[in-house]
C-alpha positions in Angstrom: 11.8 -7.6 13.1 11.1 -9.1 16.5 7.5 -9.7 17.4 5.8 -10.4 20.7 3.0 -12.5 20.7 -0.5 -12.0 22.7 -3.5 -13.3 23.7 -6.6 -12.3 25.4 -10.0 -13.1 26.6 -8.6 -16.4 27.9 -6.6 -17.2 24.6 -9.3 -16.6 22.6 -7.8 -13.8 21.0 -4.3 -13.6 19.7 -2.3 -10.8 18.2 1.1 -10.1 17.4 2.7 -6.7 18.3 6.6 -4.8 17.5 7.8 -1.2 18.0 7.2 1.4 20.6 5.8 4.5 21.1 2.0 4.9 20.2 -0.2 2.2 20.1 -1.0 1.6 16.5 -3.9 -1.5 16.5 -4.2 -2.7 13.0 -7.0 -5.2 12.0 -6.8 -7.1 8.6 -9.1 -7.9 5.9 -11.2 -10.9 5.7 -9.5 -12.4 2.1 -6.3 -11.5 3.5 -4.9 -12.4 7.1 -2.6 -9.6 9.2 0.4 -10.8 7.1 -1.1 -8.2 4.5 0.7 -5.4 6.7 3.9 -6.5 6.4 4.9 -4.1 3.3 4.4 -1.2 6.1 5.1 -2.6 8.9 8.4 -1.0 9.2 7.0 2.6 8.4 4.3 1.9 10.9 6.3 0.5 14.0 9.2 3.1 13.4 7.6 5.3 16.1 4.3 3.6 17.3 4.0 0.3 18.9 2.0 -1.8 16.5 -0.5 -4.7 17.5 -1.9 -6.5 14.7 -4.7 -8.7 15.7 -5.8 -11.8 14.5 -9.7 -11.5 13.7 -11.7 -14.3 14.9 -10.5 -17.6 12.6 -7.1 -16.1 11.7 -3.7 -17.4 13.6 -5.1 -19.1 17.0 -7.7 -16.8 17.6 -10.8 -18.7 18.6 -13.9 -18.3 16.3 -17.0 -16.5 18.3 -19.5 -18.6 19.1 -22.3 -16.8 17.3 -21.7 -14.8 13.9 -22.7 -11.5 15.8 -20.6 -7.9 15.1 -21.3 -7.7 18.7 -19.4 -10.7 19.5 -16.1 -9.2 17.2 -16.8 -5.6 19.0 -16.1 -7.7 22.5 -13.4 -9.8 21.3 -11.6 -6.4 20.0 -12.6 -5.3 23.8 -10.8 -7.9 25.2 -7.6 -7.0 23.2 -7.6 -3.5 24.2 -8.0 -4.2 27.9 -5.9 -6.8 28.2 -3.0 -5.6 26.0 -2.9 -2.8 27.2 -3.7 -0.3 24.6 -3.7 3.5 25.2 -6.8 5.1 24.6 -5.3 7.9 22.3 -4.2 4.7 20.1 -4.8 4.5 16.7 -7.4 1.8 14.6 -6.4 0.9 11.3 -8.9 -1.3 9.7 -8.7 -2.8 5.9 -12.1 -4.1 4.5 -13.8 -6.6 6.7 -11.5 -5.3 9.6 -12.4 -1.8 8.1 -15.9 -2.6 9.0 -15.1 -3.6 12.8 -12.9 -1.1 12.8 -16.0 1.3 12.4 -18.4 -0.8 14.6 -15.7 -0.7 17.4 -15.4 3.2 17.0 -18.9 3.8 17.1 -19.5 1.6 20.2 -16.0 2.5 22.2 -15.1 6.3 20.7 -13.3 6.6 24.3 -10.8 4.1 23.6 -9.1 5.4 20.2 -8.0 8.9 19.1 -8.2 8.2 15.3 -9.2 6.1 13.1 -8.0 4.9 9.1 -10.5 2.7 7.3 -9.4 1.7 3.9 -11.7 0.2 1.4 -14.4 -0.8 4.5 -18.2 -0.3 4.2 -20.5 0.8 6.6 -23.4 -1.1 4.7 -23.1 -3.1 1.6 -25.8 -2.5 -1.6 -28.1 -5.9 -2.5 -25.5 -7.1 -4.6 -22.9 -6.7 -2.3 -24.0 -8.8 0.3 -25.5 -11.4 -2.3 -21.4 -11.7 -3.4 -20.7 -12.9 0.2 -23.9 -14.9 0.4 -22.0 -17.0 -2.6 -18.7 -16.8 -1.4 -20.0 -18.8 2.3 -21.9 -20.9 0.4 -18.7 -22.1 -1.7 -16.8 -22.8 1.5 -19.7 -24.8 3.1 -19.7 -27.1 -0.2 -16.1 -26.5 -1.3 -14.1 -25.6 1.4 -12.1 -22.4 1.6 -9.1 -23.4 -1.4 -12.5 -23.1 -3.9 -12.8 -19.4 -3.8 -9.1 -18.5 -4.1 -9.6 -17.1 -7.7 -12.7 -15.1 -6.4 -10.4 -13.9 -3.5 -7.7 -12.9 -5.6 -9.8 -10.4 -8.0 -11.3 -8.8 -4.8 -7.9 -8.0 -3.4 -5.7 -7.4 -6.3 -6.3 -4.3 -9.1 -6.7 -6.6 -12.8 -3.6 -5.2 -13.8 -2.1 -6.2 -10.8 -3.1 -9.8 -10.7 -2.4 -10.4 -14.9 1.1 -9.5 -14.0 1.5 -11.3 -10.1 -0.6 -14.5 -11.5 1.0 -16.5 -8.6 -0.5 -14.2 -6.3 -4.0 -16.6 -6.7 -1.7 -20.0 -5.2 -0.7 -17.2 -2.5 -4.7 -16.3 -2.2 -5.4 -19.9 -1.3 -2.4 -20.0 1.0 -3.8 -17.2 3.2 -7.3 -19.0 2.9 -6.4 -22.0 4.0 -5.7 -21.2 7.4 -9.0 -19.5 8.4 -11.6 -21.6 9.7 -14.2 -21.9 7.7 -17.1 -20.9 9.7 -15.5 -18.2 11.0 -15.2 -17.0 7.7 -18.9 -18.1 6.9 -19.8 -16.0 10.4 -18.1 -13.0 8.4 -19.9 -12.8 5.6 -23.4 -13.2 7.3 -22.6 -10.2 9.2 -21.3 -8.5 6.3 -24.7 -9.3 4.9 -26.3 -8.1 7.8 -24.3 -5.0 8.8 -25.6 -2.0 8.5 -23.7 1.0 10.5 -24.6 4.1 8.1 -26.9 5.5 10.8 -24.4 5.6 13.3 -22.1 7.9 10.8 -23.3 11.3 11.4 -22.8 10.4 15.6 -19.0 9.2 15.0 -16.6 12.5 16.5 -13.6 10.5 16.5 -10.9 11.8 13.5 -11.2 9.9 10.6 -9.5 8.6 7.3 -10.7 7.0 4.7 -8.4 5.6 1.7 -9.5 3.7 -0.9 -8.2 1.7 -4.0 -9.7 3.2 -7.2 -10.2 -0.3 -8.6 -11.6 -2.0 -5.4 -14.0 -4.5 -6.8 -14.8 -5.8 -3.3 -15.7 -2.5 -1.6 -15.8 0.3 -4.2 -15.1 3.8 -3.8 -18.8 4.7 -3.5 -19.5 2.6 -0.3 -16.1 4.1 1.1 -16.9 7.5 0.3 -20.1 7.3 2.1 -18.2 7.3 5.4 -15.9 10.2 4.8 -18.9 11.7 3.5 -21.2 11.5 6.9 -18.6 11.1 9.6 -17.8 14.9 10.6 -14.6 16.4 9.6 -13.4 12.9 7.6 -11.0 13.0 4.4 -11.3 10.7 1.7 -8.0 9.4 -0.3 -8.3 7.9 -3.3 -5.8 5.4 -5.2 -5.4 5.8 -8.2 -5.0 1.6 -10.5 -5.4 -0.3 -6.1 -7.6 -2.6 -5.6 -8.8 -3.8 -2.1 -5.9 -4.1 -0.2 -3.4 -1.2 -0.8 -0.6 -1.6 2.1 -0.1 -5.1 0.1 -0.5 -3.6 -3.5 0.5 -0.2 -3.4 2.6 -0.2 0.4 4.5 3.2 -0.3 1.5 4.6 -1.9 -0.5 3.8 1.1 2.1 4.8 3.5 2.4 8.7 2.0 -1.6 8.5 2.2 -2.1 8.4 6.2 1.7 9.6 6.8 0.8 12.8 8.1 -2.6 11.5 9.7 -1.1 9.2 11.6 2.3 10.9 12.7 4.8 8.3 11.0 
């Protein structure tokens, strides 16, 4: 599979892109990088053209200088505009990228036709955002290679990860190449977000799909959002965790297949 590779807002954003047809904009999760995709990436870009952004701290792109969802909703902006995305394209957001995915819809509904969250929040409980208040301060003492087991039982199902136990060395791999105060930025406005009053405004279509055994952002918080955005459908997996197009990518494919046209 050949790729093209982008940037934007002066190189401060770059993204990688392969297909044609439909734009497809796909942005990743914040314990996992875009490389999470690549078990559908060849379903995806058989008859869209796929960009697959690299959020702030991830593969060259630049970190933003304040830790503001504003500042991710410009940078995501900036890709659309110069990239040269359609505005019937589609947004595809997993967790953290599920959550910008949301704040971008709500902010630019003109620029995409439909939008897929899986296993995103539009707010996160107390306890939630006290798990990413310890997660930044492990980085800031330990660096990002000290919450790889953490990372691991966030994305993977248990059943998933007892069986794939290498897939915690691969955790640290991924989380080695983020900056770290990008990914500190992240979870202070994961702490902060809060998007559920902007919910009930939100007319562009949406899905929702979501592992049944998401520890990070359980079915609850993504049933909220099919629950108050007009006309949404809610897919549940049945034994995914967090990150279904890496855990379950056929599963997650037949789930937005007819959704998304592929």
């Amino acid at each position: 599979m050949q790729f093209e590779q982008l940037t934007a807002g002066h190189g401060a954003l770059t993204a990688v892109r392969t297909g044609k047809g439909r734009d497809i904009v796909v942005l990743h999760s914040l314990l996992a990088d875009r490389h999470a995709f690549d078990p559908v990436l060849p379903q995806l870009s058989a008859r869209h053209r796929v960009t697959l952004f690299n959020l702030p701290g991830f593969h060259g792109s630049e970190p933003t200088l304040l830790p503001l969802m504003d500042a991710y909703i410009a940078a995501i902006e900036d890709g659309f505009q110069e990239f040269g995305i359609g505005n019937d394209a589609i947004l595809i957001g997993n967790g953290f990228g599920g959550t910008v995915a949301l704040a971008f819809a709500v902010a630019h509904p003109e620029r995409i036709a439909k939008l897929v969250l899986s296993d995103a929040a539009a707010c996160f409980p107390p306890e939630g955002r006290k798990q990413f208040e310890v997660m930044a301060a492990k980085v800031a003492e330990g660096g990002l290679g000290s919450i790889a087991e953490i990372a691991a039982r966030r994305v993977f199902s248990p059943d998933h990860l007892a069986a794939n136990p290498a897939l915690i060395e691969e955790r640290k791999r991924v989380l080695m190449g983020i900056d770290p105060k990008a990914f500190q930025a992240a979870c202070k406005i994961l702490q902060e977000a809060d998007l559920t009053i902007d919910l009930a405004k939100l007319e562009v279509p949406t899905l929702v799909v979501c592992g049944e055994l998401d520890q990070a952002t359980p079915p609850a918080l993504n049933k909220q959002i099919a629950d108050k955005v007009a006309g949404a459908k809610y897919v549940e997996m049945p034994g995914c965790g967090h990150c279904p197009p890496l855990e379950q990518p056929e599963k997650f494919v037949a789930a937005i297949k007819e959704f998304v046209g592929l």
